[in-house]
C-alpha positions, -999 to 999 in steps of 0.1 A, spaced: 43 275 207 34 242 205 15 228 235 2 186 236 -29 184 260 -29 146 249 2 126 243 1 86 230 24 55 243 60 60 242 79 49 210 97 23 233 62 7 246 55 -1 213 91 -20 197 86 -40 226 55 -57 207 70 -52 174 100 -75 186 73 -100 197 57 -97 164 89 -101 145 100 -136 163 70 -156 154 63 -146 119 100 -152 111 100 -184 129 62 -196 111 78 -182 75 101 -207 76 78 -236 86 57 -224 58 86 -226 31 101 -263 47 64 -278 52 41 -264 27 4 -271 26 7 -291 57 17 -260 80 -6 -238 60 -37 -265 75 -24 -264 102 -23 -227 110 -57 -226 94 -70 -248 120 -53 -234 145 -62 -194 139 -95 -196 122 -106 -231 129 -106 -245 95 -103 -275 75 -106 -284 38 -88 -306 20 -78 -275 -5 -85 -240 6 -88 -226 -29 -124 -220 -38 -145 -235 -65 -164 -220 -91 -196 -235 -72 -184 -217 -42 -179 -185 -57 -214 -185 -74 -229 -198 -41 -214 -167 -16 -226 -147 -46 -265 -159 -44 -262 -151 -7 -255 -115 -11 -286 -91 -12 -298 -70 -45 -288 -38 -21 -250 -50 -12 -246 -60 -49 -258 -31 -60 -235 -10 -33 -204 -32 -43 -204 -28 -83 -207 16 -75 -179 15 -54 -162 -9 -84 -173 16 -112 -156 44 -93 -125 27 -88 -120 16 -120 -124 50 -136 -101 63 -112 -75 34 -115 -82 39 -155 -76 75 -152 -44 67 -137 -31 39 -160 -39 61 -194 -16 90 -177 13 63 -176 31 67 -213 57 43 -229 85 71 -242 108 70 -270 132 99 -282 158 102 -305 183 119 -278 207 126 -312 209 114 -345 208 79 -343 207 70 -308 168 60 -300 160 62 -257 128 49 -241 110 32 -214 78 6 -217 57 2 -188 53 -38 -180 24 -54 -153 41 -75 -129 29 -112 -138 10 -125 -111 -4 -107 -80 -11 -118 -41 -41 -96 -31 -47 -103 14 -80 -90 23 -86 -88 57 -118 -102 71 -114 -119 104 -132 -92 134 -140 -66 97 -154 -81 69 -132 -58 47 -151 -60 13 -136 -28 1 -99 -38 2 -110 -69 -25 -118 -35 -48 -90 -16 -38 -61 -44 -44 -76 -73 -70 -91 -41 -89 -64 -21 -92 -40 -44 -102 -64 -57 -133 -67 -21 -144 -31 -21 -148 -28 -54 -167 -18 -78 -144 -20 -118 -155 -27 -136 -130 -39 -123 -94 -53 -142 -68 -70 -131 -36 -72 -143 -2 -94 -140 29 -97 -155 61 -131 -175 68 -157 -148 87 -182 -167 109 -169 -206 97 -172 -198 58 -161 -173 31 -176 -141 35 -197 -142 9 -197 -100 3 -156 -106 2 -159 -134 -24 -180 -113 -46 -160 -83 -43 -130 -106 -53 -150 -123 -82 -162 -89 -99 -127 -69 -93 -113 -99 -114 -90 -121 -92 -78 -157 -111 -81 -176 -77 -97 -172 -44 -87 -185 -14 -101 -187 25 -71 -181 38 -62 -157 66 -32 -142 84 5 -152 83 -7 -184 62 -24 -168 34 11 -142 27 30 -170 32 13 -190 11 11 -169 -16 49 -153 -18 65 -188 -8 42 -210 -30 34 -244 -18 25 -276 -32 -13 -261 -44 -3 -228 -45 21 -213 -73 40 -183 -55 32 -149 -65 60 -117 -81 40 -96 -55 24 -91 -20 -6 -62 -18 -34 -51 4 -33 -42 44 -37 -67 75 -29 -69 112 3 -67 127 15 -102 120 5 -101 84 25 -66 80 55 -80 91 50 -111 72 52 -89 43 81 -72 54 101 -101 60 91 -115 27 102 -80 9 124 -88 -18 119 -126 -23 87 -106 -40 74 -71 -39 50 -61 -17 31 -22 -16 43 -7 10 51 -14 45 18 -11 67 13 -7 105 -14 0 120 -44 27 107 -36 62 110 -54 90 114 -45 131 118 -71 160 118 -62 192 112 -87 220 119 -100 253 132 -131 268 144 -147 266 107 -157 233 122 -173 219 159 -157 195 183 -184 164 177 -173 168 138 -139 163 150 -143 141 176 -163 115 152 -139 107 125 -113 106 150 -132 77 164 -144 64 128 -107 58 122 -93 46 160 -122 17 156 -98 -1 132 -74 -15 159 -64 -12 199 -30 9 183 -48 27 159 -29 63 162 -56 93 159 -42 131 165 -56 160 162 -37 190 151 -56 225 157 -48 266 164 -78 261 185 -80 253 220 -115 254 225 -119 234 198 -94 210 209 -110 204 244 -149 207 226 -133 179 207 -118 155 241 -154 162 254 -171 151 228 -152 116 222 -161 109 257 -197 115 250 -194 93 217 -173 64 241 -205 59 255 -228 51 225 -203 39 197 -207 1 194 -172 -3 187 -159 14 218 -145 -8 233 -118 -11 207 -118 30 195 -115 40 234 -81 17 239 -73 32 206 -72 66 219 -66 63 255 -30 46 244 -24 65 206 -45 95 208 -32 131 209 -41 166 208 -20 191 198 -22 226 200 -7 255 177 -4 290 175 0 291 138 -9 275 105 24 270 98 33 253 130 0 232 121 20 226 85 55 218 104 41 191 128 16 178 99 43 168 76 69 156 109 39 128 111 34 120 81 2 104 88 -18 80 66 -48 99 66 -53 138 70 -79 152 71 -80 196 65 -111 214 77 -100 247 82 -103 280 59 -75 274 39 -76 237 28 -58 244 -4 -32 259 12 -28 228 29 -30 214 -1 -4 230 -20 23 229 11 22 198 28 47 171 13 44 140 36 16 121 40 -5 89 26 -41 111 16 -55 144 20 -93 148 30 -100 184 18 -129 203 37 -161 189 59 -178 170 33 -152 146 24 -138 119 53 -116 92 55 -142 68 53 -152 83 21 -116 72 11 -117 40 25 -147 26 9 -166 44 -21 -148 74 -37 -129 60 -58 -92 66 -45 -71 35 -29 -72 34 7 -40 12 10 -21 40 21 20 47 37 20 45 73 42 48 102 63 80 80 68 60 49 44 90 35 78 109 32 94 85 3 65 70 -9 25 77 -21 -2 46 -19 -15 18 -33 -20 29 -71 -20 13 -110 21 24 -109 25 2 -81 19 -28 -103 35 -20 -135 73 -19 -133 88 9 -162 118 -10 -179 143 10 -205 158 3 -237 184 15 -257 191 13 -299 215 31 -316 214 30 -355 237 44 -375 278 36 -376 285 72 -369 265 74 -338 279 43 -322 315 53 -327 309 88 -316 294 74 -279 321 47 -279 347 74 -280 331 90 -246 322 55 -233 358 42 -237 374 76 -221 346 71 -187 358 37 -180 395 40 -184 388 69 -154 374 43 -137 399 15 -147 375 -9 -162 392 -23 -190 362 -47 -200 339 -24 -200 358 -1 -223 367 -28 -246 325 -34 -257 329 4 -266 364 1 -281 357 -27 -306 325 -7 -320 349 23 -325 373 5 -344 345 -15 -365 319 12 -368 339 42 -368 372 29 -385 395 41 -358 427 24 -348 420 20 -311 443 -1 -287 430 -28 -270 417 -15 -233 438 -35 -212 466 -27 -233 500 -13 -216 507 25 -223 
């Protein structure tokens, strides 16, 4: 049985403020796309009070938010670099071109081909996030992208100079201080300084989410991101303050950052409650982890592991985290999700900063048709198709001409006809021929 001593804000609370969302970035889109540059100032000025006469960033800028970051943070940015790299690299050499003789003389195979040129958002307005500039701009230059340029909104009045360098080392073309709607816009719609992008990566708020939704298909984009999201799933191997504190670490992100916790323990799961009241009290960033939790947080209880399984893959959460005494078989049964955190000495923040896996991650379900941010996500895998020899040719015209007369499409069957009657020396009718 299955009993929720915490629930969150109903689903219909929330598409009320997704509607809200939806109107203005549709409506600002399209001011974008008829006005250009202009619009894009004037958001700027308007969102992150702004104004240059081109928001791209020069070389001097670049090496001058460089000289103002310390030996310690340059040091701390190039590790987490190094271990994304080798994992992204990792990655990209398990990604093989293929080619197969499928029978004598007809040759299959697929190549895999970067996307062209990238739009990486970092966000950076309330969070300097310097680890999304590694997990976007990086990635996509492991996997052989040509042009990528990067974008963050201003922190404090300028660049952030930690972002900049972040961008700079991962590899990205151009950098701009751009933030929000403006910067996605900019990049997928082009303007008349901006060339528009193939594709849209890397996470942001609510408005630049649906940005990227609405602009799905005019490029790519990742994935479809809401807000952070964060599940625990434990027993008594572990304590309620354990618990209680990456529940927190994760709700800090947003006011409607959902944080569950999924446990066969009721002691634990009201050690756990206690404790995050306790932590309210202390945690600088309380103010937006408690809103987080008082309107998203839940606590579920369970009698079983399996029931801990059932709900764990109905959420399909971003982030899960296992600390139980049977992570693996977490790990070996669950099929929706965006990560997995195995065991107490890993976390989400691990994951979202350092380790070396991507922390742009499925949200809101998507975990049950799709996996993260990755190398794959930038390289699109594109067939081809030779056939050599006379004999072969004739022999898959003959099947190919039979398939479309079932499906009555005489031009279709006439480009395998006309090879069967040159290559293979048979007398075939014309396929739109009468009977």
């Amino acid at each position: 049985m299955i009993r929720r001593l915490k629930t969150a804000m109903s689903a219909e609370a929330r598409s009320e403020d997704d509607a809200k969302v939806r109107a203005i970035v549709e409506t600002t889109l399209a001011e974008i796309e008829a006005q250009g540059d202009a619009k894009v100032r004037e958001l700027s000025v308007k969102f992150d009070r702004l104004d240059r006469e081109t928001y791209r960033l020069t070389d001097a800028e670049i090496q001058q938010a460089m000289s103002e970051v310390s030996e310690r943070d340059l040091a701390d940015i190039k590790f987490a670099q190094t271990q994304i790299r080798n994992f992204a690299q990792h990655q990209r050499d398990s990604m093989l071109d293929v080619e197969v003789e499928t029978m004598p003389g007809v040759i299959l195979g697929h190549k895999h081909i970067p996307v062209n040129s990238v739009g990486c958002y970092v966000p950076g307005g309330k969070f300097p996030m310097v680890a999304s500039a590694h997990m976007s701009v990086l990635t996509a230059k492991v996997a052989g992208v040509k042009r990528i340029i990067a974008s963050a909104p201003p922190y404090q009045g300028k660049p952030h100079p930690a972002i900049v360098t972040a961008m700079h080392l991962a590899g990205a073309d151009e950098i701009y201080v751009l933030g929000g709607m403006q910067a996605v816009g900019a990049m997928a719609l082009g303007t008349e300084t901006i060339d528009p992008v193939d594709m849209l990566v890397g996470p942001g708020n609510a408005f630049v989410a649906e940005a990227k939704r609405q602009l799905y298909g005019r490029v790519g984009i990742d994935l479809f991101a809401g807000p952070t999201e964060t599940m625990i799933i434990a027993d008594e191997t572990v304590d309620g303050e354990l618990c209680a504190t990456d529940l927190l670490g994760q709700a800090e992100h947003g006011y409607n950052s959902p944080a569950v916790l999924l446990t066969n323990s009721e002691k634990l799961a009201n050690d756990t409650m206690s404790e995050i009241e306790r932590l309210l009290k202390i945690l600088p960033t309380a103010e937006t982890a408690g809103k987080s939790w008082e309107d998203y947080g839940e606590v579920i209880v369970c009698d079983t592991y399996e029931e801990m399984l059932e709900q764990a893959d109905f959420y399909a959460s971003e982030h899960v985290q296992v600390m139980t005494d049977r992570d693996d078989w977490f790990l070996e049964n669950m099929t929706s999700y965006g990560a997995l955190f195995l065991g107490p000495r890993t976390n989400v923040s691990y994951g979202d900063k350092v380790i070396g896996t991507n922390h742009t991650l499925p949200t809101k379900k998507a975990g049950r048709y799709t996996g993260g941010l990755w190398v794959g996500k930038f390289i699109k895998t594109h067939t081809y198709q030779k056939v050599t020899t006379d004999e072969a040719s004739a022999l898959v015209g003959e099947y190919c001409s039979r398939l479309c007369a079932l499906e009555h499409f005489a031009g279709h069957g006439e480009q395998a006809n006309i090879r069967v009657r040159r290559y293979g020396g048979k007398d075939v009718p014309y396929a739109g021929a009468a009977e």
